[in-house]
Structures are given as C-alpha cells and as structure tokens.
N, C-alpha and C positions, 0 to 999 in steps of 0.2 A: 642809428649808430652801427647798427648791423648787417646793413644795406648789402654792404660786399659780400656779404656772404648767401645772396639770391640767389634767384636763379629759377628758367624755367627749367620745370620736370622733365624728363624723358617720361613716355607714359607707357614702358617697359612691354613696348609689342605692342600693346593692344590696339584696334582698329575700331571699337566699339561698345557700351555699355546698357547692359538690360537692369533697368529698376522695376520689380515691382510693388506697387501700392497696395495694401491692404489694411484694415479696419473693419469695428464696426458701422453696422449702417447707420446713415444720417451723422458722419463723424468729418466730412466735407474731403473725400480722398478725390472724387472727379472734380470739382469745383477747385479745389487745388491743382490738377494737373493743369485743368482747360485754362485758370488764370496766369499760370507761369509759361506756356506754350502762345496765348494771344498776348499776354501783358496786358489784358485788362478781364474785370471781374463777369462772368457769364450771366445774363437773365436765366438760359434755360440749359438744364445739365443731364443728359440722359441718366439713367440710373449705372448704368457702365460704359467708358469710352473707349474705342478704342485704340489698340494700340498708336500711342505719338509720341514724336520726335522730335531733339533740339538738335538745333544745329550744333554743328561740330566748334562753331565760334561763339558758344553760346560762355563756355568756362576755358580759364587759360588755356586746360590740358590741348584743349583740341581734337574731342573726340566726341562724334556723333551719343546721343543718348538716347535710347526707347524705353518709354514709360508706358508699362501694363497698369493698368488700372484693374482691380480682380472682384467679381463677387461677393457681396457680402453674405449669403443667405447658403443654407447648409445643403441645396439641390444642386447646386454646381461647386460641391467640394472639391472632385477630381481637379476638373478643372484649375482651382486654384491649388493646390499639392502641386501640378504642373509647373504653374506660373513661379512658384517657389524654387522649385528645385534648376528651373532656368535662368535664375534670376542669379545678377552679380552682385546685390544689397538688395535688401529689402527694408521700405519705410514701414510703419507701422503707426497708424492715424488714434487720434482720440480727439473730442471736444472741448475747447475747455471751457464751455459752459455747461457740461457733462459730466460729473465727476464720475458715474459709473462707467464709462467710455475708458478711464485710465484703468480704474480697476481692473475691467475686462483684459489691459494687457499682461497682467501677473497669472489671473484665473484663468486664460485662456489662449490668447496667443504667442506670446511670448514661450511657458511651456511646450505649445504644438509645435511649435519651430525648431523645439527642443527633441519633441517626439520623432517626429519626420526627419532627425540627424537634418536641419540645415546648415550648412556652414556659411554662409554668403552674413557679411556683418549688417547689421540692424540699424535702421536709424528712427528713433520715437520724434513724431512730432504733433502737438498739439497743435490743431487748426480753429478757429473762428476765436482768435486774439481776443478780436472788436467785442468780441459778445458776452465775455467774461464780466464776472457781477466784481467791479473795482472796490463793492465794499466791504470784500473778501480778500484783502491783497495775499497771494502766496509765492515765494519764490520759488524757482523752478528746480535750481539745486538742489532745496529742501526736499520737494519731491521725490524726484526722481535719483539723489544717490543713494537711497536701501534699495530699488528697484536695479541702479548699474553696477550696483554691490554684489546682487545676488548672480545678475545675468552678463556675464563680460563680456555677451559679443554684442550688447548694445555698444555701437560704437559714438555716438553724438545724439543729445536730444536738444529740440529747437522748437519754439510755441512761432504761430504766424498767423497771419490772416487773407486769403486770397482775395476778402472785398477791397481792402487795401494794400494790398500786397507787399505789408509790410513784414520783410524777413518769408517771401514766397520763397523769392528762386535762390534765397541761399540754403532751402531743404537741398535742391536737388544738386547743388554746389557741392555742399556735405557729405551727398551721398556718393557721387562720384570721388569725393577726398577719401572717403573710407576705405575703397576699393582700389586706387591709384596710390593710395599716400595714409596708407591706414596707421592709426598711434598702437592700437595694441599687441603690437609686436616690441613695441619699441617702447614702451614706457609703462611703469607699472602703477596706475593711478591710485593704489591704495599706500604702497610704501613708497611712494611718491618719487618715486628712482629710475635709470635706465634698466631696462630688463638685462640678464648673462648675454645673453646672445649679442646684442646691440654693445656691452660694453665689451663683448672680445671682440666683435668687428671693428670698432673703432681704435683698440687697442691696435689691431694689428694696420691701421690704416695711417696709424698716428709712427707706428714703424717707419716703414712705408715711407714715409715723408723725411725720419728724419736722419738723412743722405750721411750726416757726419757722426750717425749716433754716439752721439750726446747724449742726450735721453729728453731734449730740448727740439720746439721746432724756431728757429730765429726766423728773422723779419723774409728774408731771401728764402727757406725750405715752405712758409705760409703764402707766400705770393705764389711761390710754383705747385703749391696745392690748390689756391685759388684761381688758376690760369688750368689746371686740367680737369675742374672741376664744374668753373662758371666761364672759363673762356677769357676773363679778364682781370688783370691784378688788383687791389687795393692801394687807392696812392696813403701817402703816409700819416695823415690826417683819422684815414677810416682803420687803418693798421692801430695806430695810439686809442684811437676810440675804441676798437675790439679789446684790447690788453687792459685800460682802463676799466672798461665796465665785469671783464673777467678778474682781477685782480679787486674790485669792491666785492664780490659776491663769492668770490673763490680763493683764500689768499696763499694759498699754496702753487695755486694753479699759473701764477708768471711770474719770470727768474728775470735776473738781470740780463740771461745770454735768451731769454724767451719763453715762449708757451708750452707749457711744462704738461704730461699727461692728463692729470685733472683736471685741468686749464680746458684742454682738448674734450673730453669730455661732459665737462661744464657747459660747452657751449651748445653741443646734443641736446641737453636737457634744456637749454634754454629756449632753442627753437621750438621744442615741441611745447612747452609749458606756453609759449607767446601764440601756439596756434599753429605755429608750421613745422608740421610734418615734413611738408614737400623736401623742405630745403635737405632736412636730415636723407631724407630718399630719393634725392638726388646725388648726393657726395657717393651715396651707399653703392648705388648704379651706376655711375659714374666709374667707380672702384673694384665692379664688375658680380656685386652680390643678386639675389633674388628674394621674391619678396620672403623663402623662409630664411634669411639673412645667411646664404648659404651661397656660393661660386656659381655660377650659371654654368651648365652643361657646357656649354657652348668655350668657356675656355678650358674644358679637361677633356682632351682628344686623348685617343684611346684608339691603341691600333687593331684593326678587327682579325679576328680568329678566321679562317679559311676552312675553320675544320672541327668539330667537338672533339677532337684526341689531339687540339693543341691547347698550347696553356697562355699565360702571362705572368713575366718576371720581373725583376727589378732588374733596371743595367746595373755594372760593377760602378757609373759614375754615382748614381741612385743612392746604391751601397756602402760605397765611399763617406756620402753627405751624411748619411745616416750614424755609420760608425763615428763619426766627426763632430754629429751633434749632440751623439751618448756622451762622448767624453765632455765637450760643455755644457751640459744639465748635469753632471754626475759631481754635484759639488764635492762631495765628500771623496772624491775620488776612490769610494769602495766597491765599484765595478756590478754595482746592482743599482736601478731606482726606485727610491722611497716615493709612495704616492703622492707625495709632496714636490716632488721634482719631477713626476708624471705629470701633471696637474702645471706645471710651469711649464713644461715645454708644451704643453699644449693649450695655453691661457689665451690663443689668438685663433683657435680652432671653435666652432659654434658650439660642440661637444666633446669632450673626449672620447675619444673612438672608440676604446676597447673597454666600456662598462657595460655593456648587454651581449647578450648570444650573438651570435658565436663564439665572440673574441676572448669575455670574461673569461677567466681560468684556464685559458686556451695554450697559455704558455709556461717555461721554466719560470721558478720562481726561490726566493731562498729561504730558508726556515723561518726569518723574519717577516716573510710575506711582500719582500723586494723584489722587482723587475731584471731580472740577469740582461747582461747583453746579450748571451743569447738568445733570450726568452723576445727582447726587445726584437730584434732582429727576426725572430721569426713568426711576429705579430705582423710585422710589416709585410714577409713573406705570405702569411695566409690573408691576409686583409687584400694583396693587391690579386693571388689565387681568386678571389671570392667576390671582389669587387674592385677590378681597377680604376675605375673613377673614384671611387671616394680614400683610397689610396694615395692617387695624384691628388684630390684634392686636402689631405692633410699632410702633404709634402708640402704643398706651397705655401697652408696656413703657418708653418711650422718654421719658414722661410728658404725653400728651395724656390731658388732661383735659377734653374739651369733652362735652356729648350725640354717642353713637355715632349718632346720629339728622340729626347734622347733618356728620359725615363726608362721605359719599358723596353722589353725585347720578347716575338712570341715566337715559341718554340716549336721545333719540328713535327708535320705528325710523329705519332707513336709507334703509327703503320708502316712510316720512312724509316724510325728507328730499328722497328724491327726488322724488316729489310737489309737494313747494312749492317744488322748486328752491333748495335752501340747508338750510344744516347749523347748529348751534350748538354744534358736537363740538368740545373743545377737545385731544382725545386722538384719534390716526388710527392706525389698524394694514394696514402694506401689506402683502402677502404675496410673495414678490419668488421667483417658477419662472425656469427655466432646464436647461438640458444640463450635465453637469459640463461644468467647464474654463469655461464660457464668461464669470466675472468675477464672480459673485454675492457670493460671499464679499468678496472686492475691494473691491465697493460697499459692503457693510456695516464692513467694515475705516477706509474711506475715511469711511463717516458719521460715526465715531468719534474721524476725526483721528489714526488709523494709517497712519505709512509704508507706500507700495506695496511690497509682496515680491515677485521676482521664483520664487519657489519656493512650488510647487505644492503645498498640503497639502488634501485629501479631508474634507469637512466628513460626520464621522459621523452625524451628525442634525442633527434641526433645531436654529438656532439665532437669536437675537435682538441687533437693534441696538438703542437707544432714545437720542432725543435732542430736544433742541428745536429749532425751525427759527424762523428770524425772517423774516418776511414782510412784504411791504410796507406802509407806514402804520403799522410798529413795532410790529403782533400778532405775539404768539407759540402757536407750536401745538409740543405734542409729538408727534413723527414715531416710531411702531414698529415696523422691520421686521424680517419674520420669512421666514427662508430656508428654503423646502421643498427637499430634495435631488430630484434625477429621478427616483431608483428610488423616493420615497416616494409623486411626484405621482399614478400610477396610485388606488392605494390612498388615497391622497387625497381627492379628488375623489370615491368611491363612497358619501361619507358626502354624504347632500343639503345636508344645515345647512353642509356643510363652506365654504363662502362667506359665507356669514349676517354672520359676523363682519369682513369683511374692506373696508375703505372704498376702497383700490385695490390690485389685482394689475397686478404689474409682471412684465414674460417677459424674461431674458436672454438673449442669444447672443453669441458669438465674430463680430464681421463677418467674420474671415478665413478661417472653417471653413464651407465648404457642409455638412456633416455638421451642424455648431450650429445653422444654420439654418434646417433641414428641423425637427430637433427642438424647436425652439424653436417654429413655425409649428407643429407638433400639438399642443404644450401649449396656444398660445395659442386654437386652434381646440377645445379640450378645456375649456379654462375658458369660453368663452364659450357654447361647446353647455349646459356642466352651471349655467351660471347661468342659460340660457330655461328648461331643463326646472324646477328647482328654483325659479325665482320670484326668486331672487339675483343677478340679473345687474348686473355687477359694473365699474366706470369700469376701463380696463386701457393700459398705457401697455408697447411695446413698444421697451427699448432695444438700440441696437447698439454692443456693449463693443469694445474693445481696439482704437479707432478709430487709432489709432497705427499699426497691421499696414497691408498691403497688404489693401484688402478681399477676399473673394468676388463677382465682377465680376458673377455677375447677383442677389447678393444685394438690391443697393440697388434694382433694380430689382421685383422680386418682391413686396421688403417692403414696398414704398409699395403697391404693388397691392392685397395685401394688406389693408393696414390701410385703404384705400378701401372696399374690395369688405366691410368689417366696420364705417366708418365711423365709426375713431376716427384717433386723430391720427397723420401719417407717425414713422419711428423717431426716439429720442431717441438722438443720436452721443455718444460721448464716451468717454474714455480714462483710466483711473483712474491710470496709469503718465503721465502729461504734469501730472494734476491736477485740480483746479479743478470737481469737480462737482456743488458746490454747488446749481447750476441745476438740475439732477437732483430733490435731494432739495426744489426749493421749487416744481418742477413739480407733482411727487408730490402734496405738500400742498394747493395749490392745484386739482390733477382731484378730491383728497376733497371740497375745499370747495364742491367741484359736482357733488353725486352725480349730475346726472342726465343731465351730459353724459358720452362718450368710453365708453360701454357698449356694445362690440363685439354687430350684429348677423349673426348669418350666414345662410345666405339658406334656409335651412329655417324659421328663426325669423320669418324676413320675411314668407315664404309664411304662416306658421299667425296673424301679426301683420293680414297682411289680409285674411286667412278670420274672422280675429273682430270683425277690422270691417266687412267686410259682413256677415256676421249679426246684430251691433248694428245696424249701417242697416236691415235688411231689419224688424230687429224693431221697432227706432224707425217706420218707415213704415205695418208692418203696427199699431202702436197707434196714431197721429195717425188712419189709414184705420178703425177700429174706434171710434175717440173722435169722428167726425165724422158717420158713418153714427147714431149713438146722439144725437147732438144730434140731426142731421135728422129721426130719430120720434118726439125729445120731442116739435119745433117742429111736426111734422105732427099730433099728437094734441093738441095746446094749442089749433092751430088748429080741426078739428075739432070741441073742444069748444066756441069761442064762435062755430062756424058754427050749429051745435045748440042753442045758447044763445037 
C-alpha cells in the first residue's frame, strides 16, 4: 500500500564498510562469518579469520563490506581496541545454548565499548539457533529490551544459526542498516515517538512541499515530492491507498484539500515502526540533511576570508529577510520576542541556536526577559561574526530562500582601512582586557540594558555582548564585545593573528585599586607591544571604571602619562553603578570607524618606526643619486657622439 513511497537509498558518500565481530569464545563469531561469506556451514574454522569481504551486491545499498573477525582471549586486547575504534558497527556474539555468553554482554562488553568511548552502533546477535534446548522456549524481546533499555546504542538484536543459515546474512544486512540507515536518531523506541530533530526536519520539508501554503500537501504538491524524492509519481490508486491507511491510524492527519502535517509525519513513523528506515533516510538526503539531521556542508558555501583582519557580514538583502521575519513572528506586535515566538521561528531548525555559549545572554533583552529587535538582529550579527555556516544554515531553516551567494559580504582588511583612513564595516568587534574586579563584566552587562549588581560573580570564560549602537547623523553600526578574563590574556596574546580580528581593544581598571592599575597598564602595554611585533596594531581605548569610588590618587596621574607617552587618548571615566555609559560604547564605535587613529605606540616601536624611515630615505637618496649619475653618462656619451659626428 506504501509501495510509492520506496525507494533506493543513496548511501550518503560512502565507498565501504568495516564490521567488526566480537564475543566470547566458543560463541560461533568465525563460523558465522565463514557461512555467510561461502553460503554454506564450515567443517573446519580456524580460531580467528581473517579479514573478509562481501561483495558490494551482496545488500541493496551496494557497497563492498569487511568483516574483522577479533580475538577472543585477553593476550591480544590491543589488538582488539584497534579493531574497535576502526570499525563502522560492531556485532557483539553470544550462544544461545549459553546463557552465560549473554550475560557476559552486560558484565563485560557491552560496558567496555562504553569505556573505550565507542561510538560505532552495536548489533547483539545470538548464534547457534539450532542448538537452543526448545524446552526452554524464550522470546528474544523479553530478553533483550532491559538490556536495549539500558544501552541505546545497541541498535538491532537478531538470534541465527550458521549451520543452517537461518537469519545468517541478515546479521550483516542489519549491520550495515545501522550505519547507512540507522533508527536512533530518528525514533525514540521507549516513548515510542519521532525524535525533536526528525520531527523539525520533516516539518520543515512538509513546508517545503507545500508550494500554495495552505498548510495542506494535495494530490499534485505529493506527486512532486514523490518524483524528487523517488524519481516517480504515484498513479492515483497508491495516492487513495496512502490517504486511506493515514487517515485509519491518524484522523487528523487528511483534510478534504489533503495530507495535513501529522498525516506527514505519521507516515515517518510508519516507515520506521514497519522496518524502513531507508525510506525515511532517503526523503531526508534527498532534501539535503546529514546523518546528524543537520544541512550538509556542501550546501552552505561560505565565501572565504583572504586575510585574519577580514570579517563576515550579513548583506543588507540578509538584513532585510531578517527584519521582515521579526515582524511575522512578533505576533503581539510588541516589538520584543517572547521565548515562545523564538521557539516558533525556529521549530524547523534542528536546535535553536542561541541556547548555549556564546550566544545565550549575548544579546538586548527587555525587563520581561524578551528578545528586542535589536537584540534579534545582533544575535544574527555575532552568530555569522563567529560561525558563518551555521548562520546560513539557520537562514534557510527559517525559510530564506535567496542565492546563498548573495547572503554574505567580507569585508576589507583592516590594514586597507587603515591605510585610506575609513572603514565601510557595518559590524565592529571590541575586545574589552582588564584585571578581575576591575568592571568588565559590568560594562558588558550595561551594554545590554542590565541593572548594575552590586555582587561579584567571576566570569569563567570568555564571553560576549552584541548590540547596535546609533551614532550620530542616525547610522547604525553593530557593537561586539568580547570579554577576555586576565588569566586567559597571557595565553592570548601568544597566538600572532590573535588581534587580526579586533577593530578596538579596550583595557579596564578599578580607578580605586592601585593593584588594578598596574595591571591593567601591563595588559595595555602587552597589546600594544604584540600588535608592532605582529603587524596588528590595534585603535586601544583605556577606561577608568567604578569612577563613583574614591580614586587611586596617583592613578589619574600616571594614566594620562601613559597614554601620552603611547599616544592615544587620556582615560575614558565613568561609573556603570551611577549609569549612563552610553558614551562609552559610541566612543568605541566611533575609534573603529577610524582605524588609523589611537593605535598605541611605545617607544621601542617608535625607535624601530624610525630606523625604517631612515633606511627608506637613505635608500630613496641612494636611488635618485644612482638615477642621476646614469642620466649624466647617457647625456655625456650622446654628446660625445655628435662631437664625433
């Protein structure tokens, strides 16, 4: 009845598949291979065989397989760890006229597999069928689901017998299914359901299809799914049959105008619940996913960087789609999103993006703990900063449909900008050093439109602000800052490029701590040294935090010195506990949009700066004084000649 909806696999690249065999001894693991390899049952079976091969037409997929046969005995363990960790599945043997054989897979390997981090999915099979005492009947379900309860990446268990080679060669059927066309991604066999992932994938494929959304796929959008999925339509017999049998088991799932989403998704579960995976992981592939139900690289092109001091943006078309889609999830029209409308625009994405580091708490937000458009907007902004592929690819889950080609734009060096004195960066990333204590956090708290805390919490890593900043004559630029802790800056800084990226570092201190301010003064002399040496040298803006305290009396002094003696601007004051420091962050923006002022030099720099200008002059002089001598003996042998003339 379901016929139409076939299909062979694509077997997603691969060219070949490694099984290996293990068990206890005397559990029949070579005697299984050798009868599924010859098709008939062996007299004589060495103790380990080596490595053998089926042919490639041996199972639909079509793809060659090698069967390791491994050691049973604990003198060639390496050995087998080896066998394991190369292996694409692995079987795991018992007897089943052995009941301690099965045991042994809970006590002992089944755990080790667990030890050894294997990932490659499991297949249990009891071997010597024929030899089991029948007047002990037990079913294999009974067995074996507290055992696939416990271990989920057993993926299939299957009893057989290689003297009769009944249910042989569908072990190694199996095991190549698990690996090509595996269920546990895709169905959750305890609550008996499609797993999150598998049901936003389909959601968004059931999109996708349906051309006139409706929210329906009719008889005409399921053929043109069935023709770019299996190649061939459904005449109208197997179409009534499909609808029929979804409509007895689903009665929601088909409308009078068609096959309604749970309808669509009903039939997901059906395949897999009947045995076929394949078919689900074919549409899937088909539709361009990977086996972690996730876009394949291969369609999010990503235009490459020429240079660590260039970036990646979103184009204004990008920007556009973006603002366009805020205002249709923003049901309430309140100009913020409610996790509940984050959550909906993103219900056809594998995850939503922005619930772990970086992204979490990354952005504006409003006293209710709503998503601002800005905040929106400059998630997307440091999301494609930080990873342009998974960027593009939760544009597209999200439904952008433009060329991936007109997504992105990457932007000038920083080296070019500071050269012509002006930027065209619509995205700036500060890097914001400091001593603990001394307000970093604070700042970034503050750029988000978070109440000042007066309690101290230890910022474990790095972490990010993002927002837009409005600037004079009504442009907007989005502002990225990113907080290095103290113990990282060391180690920071040792990586050359480590500035590359950075359009201005900012140095924090405590005015009121002379301790904050020593340290703060060796960061800021430590960024400036490793931006001469590296060719990065970097606009740098030195603020003096928690301007509310009683200062450090010869701080204010020192620091002006300072920042003379490096030739950038005296400190920026200001008190995140009073308010108001907005000026801060449109400073910030404003030294980006001058790469080429407020680039701290210090005076080793200055020295090597005019060691290589007088060796330009000296070599400029000595070529004018080479290029003039060489005119002189044209004009003397020209003359010459029409004196001889």
């Amino acid at each position: 009845m379901l016929g139409g909806f076939g299909g062979k696999s694509p077997s997603v690249g691969r060219t070949s598949l490694r099984i290996a065999v293990a068990g206890d001894k005397g559990t029949g693991k070579s005697s299984l291979i050798s009868a599924v390899a010859s098709a008939t049952f062996p007299d004589n079976v060495p103790r380990v065989l080596p490595p053998t091969t089926l042919p490639a037409d041996a199972f639909p997929d079509f793809i060659p397989i090698t069967i390791v046969d491994t050691p049973s005995s604990i003198d060639n363990r390496i050995k087998l760890i080896e066998e394991f960790r190369k292996a694409d599945v692995v079987i795991l043997t018992y007897a089943c006229d052995q009941p301690s054989t099965l045991d042994r897979l809970c006590s002992y390997w089944l755990p080790e597999l667990r030890r050894l981090e294997i990932k490659a999915p499991v297949i249990v099979v009891g071997c010597k069928l024929d030899l089991r005492d029948e007047r002990t009947p037990t079913r294999l379900d009974d067995i074996m689901a507290p055992i696939m309860k416990e271990y989920r990446e057993i993926e299939t268990c299957i009893e057989c017998s290689a003297l009769t080679l009944i249910q042989a060669p569908e072990v190694f059927y199996y095991a190549s299914k698990a690996v090509l066309h595996p269920t546990f991604p895709l169905f959750d066999q305890e609550k008996h359901c499609l797993k999150p992932r598998l049901r936003r994938a389909v959601q968004r494929i059931f999109n996708l299809c349906d051309h006139d959304l409706d929210g329906v796929l009719n008889d005409a959008e399921l053929n043109d799914f069935q023709v770019n999925c299996f190649g061939a339509p459904l005449d109208p017999v197997e179409l009534m049959g499909v609808k029929k049998v979804v409509q007895e088991r689903q009665p929601d799932g088909v409308t009078d105008l068609g096959l309604t989403l749970p309808g669509f998704l009903f039939l997901f579960s059906l395949f897999i619940e009947r045995g076929r995976p394949e078919t689900a992981w074919t549409i899937l592939r088909k539709c361009g996913y990977n086996d972690s139900l996730e876009l394949n690289t291969e369609l999010l092109p990503v235009p490459p960087k020429q240079s660590p001091d260039q970036s990646i943006e979103l184009t204004n078309k990008a920007m556009d789609f973006l603002r366009g889609i805020f205002q249709l999830y923003d049901l309430d029209n309140d100009g913020a999103f409610q996790p509940a409308e984050l959550d909906d625009l993103f219900q056809t994405a594998p995850d939503s993006p922005w619930i772990e580091v970086p992204y979490k708490d990354a952005a504006e937000k409003t006293s209710g703990g709503n998503l601002t458009i800005n905040g929106f907007l400059s998630e997307w902004a440091l999301m494609t900063l930080l990873d342009p592929r998974k960027s593009l690819a939760n544009l597209i889950y999200i439904g952008y449909g433009h060329d991936p080609a007109s997504t992105f734009s990457v932007t000038r060096k920083i080296s070019l900008d500071r050269k012509n004195q002006r930027t065209e960066r619509n995205v700036f990333q500060c890097f914001v050093f400091g001593p603990k204590k001394s307000g970093k956090s604070a700042i970034l708290d503050s750029f988000l439109g978070r109440k000042f805390s007066n309690s101290y919490k230890a910022t474990m890593g790095e972490q990010y602000a993002a927002n837009v900043v409005d600037q004079p004559g009504g442009t907007k630029k989005t502002l990225i800052l990113r907080e290095i802790p103290e113990e990282r800056v060391k180690k920071f800084l040792t990586n050359k490029e480590s500035l590359a990226a950075c359009d201005v570092a900012v140095v924090v201190y405590d005015s009121s701590d002379v301790y904050s301010w020593k340290k703060a003064r060796e960061i800021l002399m430590e960024v400036a040294r490793r931006g001469e040496e590296s060719g990065h040298g970097t606009p740098c803006l030195l603020v003096a935090a928690k301007d509310d305290l009683d200062p450090y009396p010869m701080s204010v002094q020192e620091s002006d010195r300072v920042c003379m003696d490096l030739g950038i601007d005296v400190p920026v004051s200001l008190s995140m506990k009073l308010g108001e420091p907005n000026s801060l962050f449109s400073r910030i923006v404003s030294t980006a949009e001058n790469p080429h002022l407020s680039i701290p030099e210090t005076e080793s720099g200055r020295r090597s700066k005019n060691i290589r200008q007088l060796v330009n002059s000296s070599l400029l002089f000595v070529s004018v004084g080479t290029a003039v001598a060489f005119a002189g003996l044209a004009a003397y042998r020209a003359y010459s000649a029409r004196k001889n003339a």
